[in-house]
C-alpha positions in Angstrom: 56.7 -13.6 1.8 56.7 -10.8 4.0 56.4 -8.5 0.7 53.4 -10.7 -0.9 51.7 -10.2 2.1 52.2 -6.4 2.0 51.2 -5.8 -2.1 47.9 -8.4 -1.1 47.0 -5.7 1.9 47.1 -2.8 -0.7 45.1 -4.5 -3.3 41.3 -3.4 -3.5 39.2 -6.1 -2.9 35.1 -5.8 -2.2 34.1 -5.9 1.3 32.4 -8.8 2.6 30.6 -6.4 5.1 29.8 -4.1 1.5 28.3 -6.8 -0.1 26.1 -8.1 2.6 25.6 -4.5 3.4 23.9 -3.8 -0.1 22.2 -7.4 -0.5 20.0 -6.2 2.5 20.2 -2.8 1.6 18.7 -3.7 -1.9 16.1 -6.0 -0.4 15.0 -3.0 2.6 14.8 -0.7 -0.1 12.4 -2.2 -2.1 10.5 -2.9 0.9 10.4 0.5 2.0 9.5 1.6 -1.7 6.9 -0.5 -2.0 5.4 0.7 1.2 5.7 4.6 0.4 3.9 3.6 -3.2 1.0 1.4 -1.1 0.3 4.3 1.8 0.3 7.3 -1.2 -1.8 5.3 -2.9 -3.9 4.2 -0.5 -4.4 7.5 0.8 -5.4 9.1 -2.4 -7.9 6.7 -3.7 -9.2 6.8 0.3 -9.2 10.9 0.3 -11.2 11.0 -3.4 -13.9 8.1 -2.7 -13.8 9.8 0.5 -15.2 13.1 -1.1 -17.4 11.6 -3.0 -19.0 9.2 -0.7 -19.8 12.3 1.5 -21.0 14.4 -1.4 -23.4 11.6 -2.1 -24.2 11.5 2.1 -24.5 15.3 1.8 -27.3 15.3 -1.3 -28.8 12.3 0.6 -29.5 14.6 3.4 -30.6 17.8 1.4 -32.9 15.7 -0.7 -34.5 14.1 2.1 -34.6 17.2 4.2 -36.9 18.7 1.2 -38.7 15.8 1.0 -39.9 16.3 4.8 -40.4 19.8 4.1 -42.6 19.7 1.5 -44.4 16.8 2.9 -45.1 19.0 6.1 -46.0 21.6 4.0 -48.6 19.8 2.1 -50.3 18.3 4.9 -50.7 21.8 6.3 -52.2 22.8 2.9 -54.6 19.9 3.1 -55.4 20.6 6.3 -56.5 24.0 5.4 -58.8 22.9 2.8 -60.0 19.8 5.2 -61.0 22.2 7.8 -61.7 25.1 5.6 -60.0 27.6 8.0 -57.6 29.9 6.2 -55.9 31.2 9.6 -54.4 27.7 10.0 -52.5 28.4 6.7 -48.2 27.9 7.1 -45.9 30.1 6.3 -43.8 29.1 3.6 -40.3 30.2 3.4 -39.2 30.6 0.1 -36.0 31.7 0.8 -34.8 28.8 2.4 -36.4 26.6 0.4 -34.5 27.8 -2.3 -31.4 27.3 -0.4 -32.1 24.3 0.0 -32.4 23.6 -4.1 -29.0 25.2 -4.4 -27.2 23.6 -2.2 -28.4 20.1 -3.8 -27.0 21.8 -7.0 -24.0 22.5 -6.0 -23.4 19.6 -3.6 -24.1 16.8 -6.3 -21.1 15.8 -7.7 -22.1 12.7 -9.8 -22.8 13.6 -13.3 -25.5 10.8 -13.8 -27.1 13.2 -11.2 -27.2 16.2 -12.1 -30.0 16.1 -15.0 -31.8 14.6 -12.1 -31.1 17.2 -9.9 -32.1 19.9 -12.4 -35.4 18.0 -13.1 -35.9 17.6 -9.0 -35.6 21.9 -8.9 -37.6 22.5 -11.6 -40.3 20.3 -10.0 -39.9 22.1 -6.5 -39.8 25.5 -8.4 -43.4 24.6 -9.9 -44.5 23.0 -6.7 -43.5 26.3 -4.9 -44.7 28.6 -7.3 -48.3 27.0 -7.3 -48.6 26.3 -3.7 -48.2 30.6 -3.3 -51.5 30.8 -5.4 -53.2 29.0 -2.7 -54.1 32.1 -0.9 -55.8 33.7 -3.8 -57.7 30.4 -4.7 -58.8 29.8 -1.5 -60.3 33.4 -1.5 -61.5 33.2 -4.5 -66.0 32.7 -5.1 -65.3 31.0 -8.1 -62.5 28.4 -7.8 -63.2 25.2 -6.0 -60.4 24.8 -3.6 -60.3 21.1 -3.5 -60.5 20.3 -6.8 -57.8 23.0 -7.4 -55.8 21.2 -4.7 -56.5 17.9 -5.5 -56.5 18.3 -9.5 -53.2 21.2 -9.7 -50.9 20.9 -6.5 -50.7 17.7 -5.7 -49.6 16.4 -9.3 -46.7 18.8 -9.2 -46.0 17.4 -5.5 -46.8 13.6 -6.8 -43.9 14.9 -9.3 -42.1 16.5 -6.6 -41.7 13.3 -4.8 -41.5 11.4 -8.1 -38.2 12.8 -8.7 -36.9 13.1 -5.4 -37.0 9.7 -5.5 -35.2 9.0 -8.5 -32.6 11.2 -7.2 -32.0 8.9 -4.0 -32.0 5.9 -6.3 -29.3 7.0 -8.4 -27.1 8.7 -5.3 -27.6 5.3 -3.6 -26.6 3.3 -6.8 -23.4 6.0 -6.7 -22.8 5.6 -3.1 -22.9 1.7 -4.0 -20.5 2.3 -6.7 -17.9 4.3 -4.8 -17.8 2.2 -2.3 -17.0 -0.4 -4.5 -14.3 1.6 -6.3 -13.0 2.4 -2.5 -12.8 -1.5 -2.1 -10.7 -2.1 -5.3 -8.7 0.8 -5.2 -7.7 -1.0 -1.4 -6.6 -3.9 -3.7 -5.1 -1.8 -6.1 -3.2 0.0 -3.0 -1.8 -3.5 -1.6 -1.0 -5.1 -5.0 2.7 -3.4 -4.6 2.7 -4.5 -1.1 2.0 -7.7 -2.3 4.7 -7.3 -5.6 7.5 -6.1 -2.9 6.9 -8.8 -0.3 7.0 -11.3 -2.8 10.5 -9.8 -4.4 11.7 -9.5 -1.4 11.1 -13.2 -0.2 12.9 -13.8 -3.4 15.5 -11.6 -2.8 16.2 -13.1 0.2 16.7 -16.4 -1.2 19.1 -15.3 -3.6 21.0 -13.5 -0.8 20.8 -17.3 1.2 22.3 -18.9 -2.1 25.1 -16.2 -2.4 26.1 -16.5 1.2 25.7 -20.1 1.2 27.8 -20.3 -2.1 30.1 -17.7 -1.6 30.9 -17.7 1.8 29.6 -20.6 3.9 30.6 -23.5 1.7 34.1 -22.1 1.3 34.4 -21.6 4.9 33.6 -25.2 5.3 36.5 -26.3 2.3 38.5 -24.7 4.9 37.9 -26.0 7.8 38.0 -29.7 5.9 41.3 -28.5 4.5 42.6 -27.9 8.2 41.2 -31.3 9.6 42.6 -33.1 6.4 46.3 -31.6 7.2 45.9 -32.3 11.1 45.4 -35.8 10.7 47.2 -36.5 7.3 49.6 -33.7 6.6 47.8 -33.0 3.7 48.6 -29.8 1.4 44.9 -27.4 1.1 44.6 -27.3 -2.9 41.6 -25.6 -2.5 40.3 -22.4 -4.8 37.4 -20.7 -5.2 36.5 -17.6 -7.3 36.4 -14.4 -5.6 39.0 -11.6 -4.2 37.3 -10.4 -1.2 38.7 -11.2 2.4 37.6 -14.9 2.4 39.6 -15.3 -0.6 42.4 -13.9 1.2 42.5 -16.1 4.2 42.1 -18.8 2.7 45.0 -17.9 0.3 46.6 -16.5 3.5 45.7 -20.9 4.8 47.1 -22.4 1.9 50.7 -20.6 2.6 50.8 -21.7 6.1 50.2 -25.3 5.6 52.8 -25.2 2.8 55.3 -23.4 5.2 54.6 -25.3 7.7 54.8 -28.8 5.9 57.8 -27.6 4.3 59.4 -26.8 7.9 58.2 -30.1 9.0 60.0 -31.8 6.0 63.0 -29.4 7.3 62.8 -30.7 11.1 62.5 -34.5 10.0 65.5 -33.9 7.4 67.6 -32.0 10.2 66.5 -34.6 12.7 67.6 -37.4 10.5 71.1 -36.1 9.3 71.6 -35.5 13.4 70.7 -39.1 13.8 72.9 -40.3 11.6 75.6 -38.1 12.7 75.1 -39.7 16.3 75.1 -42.9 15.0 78.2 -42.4 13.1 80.3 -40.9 15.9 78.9 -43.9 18.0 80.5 -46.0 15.5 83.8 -44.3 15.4 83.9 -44.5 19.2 83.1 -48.1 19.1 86.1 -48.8 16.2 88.5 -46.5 18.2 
C-alpha cells in the first residue's frame, strides 16, 4: 500500500491550480487583447479624422479670413469712387494676400477641394490684379470710374465670393463627412470590445461547466460516498474520468473505506471468535 502510494506521488498528473490557472488566464488574455486592438484602433482613426477635421477648421478660417479681407477692401474701393477722393484709397498688401492663397493651397487636404481651391485663387489673382488698375483708372480723363468699378471689379469680386462660397460648402459637407467617419470608426473601435466581452462571458460559462463537472460534482459524489459509509458501511464505487489531484483523493477515499471496512470485518471476526472462546471456557468450567 505503502508502495502504491509512493509510484501515485511520482506520477505526472495536471494541476488543478494549472488548469484553473490557464482557464482564467485564457479568458484575461483575450480580454486584454481585445482592449490593446480597441485603444490602437481607436486612437488611430481618432488621430487621422483628427487631422482632417482640423485641416478642414484650418481652410475654414483662411477662406473666411479672405473673404473679410477683400470685403473690407472693396468697400474701401467703393468708397473712393462714392466720395470721389483718391487720398482715402487703401493700401493693398499683396504680399500677404498671396500668403493667404497659399496657405489655403497647401492647408486643403480634401481632394473634392482642391479644384475649388484652385478656381477660388485664380479668382482672387484676377480680383487682385484688377483692383491695382484702380489707381490708373481713377486718374484717368477718359475712363468712367464707376462704370469701370461697377461693370469690371465687382464681377471678378461677385466671382470672388461666388467661389469662396462653394469652397465653405464643400469643407463643410467634408467636415460633416469626417465627422461621421470619426463616429463609425468609434464603432468600428468598440466592435472587438464588444467581440471579446462577449467571448469572454462565454468563456466564463464554459470554465463554470468544467469546474462544475470536473470538480464540484465529484467533490459532492464524495462527500455522498462518506455519508453513505457513515450511516450504512457502504463501499464508495465511485469513478470519474480525470488524473489530476481530485482523482487522487478520491482514489486515495475509496482505499480507506475498503481498509477500514475490511478492519471492521477483522474486529467483528476477532470479537466473535473471542466470544466464543469465552463462552466455551465458561462451559468447560461449568462441566468441570
Amino acid at each position: 500500500m505503502f508502495g502504491m502510494s509512493i509510484k501515485r506521488k511520482q506520477e505526472r498528473r495536471p494541476s488543478m491550480r494549472l488548469r484553473l490557472f490557464c482557464a482564467l488566464g485564457s479568458i484575461a488574455a483575450i480580454l486584454l487583447l481585445s482592449s490593446v486592438i480597441s485603444i490602437l484602433e481607436y486612437r488611430r482613426m481618432s488621430s487621422y479624422v483628427s487631422e482632417l477635421i482640423a485641416s478642414d477648421i484650418r481652410s475654414i478660417n483662411i477662406s473666411k479670413k479672405i473673404a473679410d479681407l477683400t470685403q473690407e477692401y472693396n468697400h474701401q474701393m467703393l468708397a473712393v469712387v462714392v466720395q470721389n477722393d483718391i487720398t482715402i484709397m487703401p493700401d493693398f498688401n499683396v504680399g500677404y494676400f498671396v500668403a493667404l492663397s497659399d496657405s489655403l493651397r497647401n492647408t486643403c487636404s480634401s481632394q473634392r477641394a482642391l479644384p475649388i481651391v484652385d478656381t477660388l485663387v485664380a479668382s482672387f489673382d484676377a480680383f487682385m490684379v484688377t483692383s491695382l488698375k484702380f489707381d490708373q483708372i481713377f486718374l484717368a480723363d477718359n475712363v468712367d470710374t464707376g462704370e469701370w468699378f461697377f461693370g469690371t471689379l465687382q464681377p471678378r469680386y461677385v466671382k470672388l465670393r461666388h467661389d469662396i462660397g462653394a469652397l465653405n460648402e464643400v469643407i463643410y459637407e467634408e467636415l460633416r463627412n469626417d465627422s461621421e467617419d470619426f463616429d463609425a470608426g468609434f464603432y468600428r473601435s468598440i466592435i472587438p470590445g464588444a467581440v471579446s466581452v462577449g467571448a469572454g462571458l462565454m468563456l466564463v460559462f464554459l470554465l463554470f461547466y468544467f469546474i462544475l463537472t470536473d470538480y464540484v460534482n465529484p467533490i459532492y459524489r464524495m462527500s455522498d460516498g462518506i455519508d453513505r459509509y457513515r450511516s450504512a458501511g457502504s463501499r464508495h464505487n465511485y469513478t470519474f474520468d480525470g488524473d489530476d489531484q481530485l482523482a487522487n483523493i478520491n482514489s486515495g477515499l475509496s482505499e480507506l473505506i475498503e481498509e477500514n471496512i475490511e478492519l471492521k470485518k477483522r474486529v467483528r471476526a476477532m470479537r466473535e471468535d473471542r466470544e466464543k472462546t469465552s463462552a466455551s471456557e465458561e462451559k468447560t468450567d461449568t462441566m468441570a
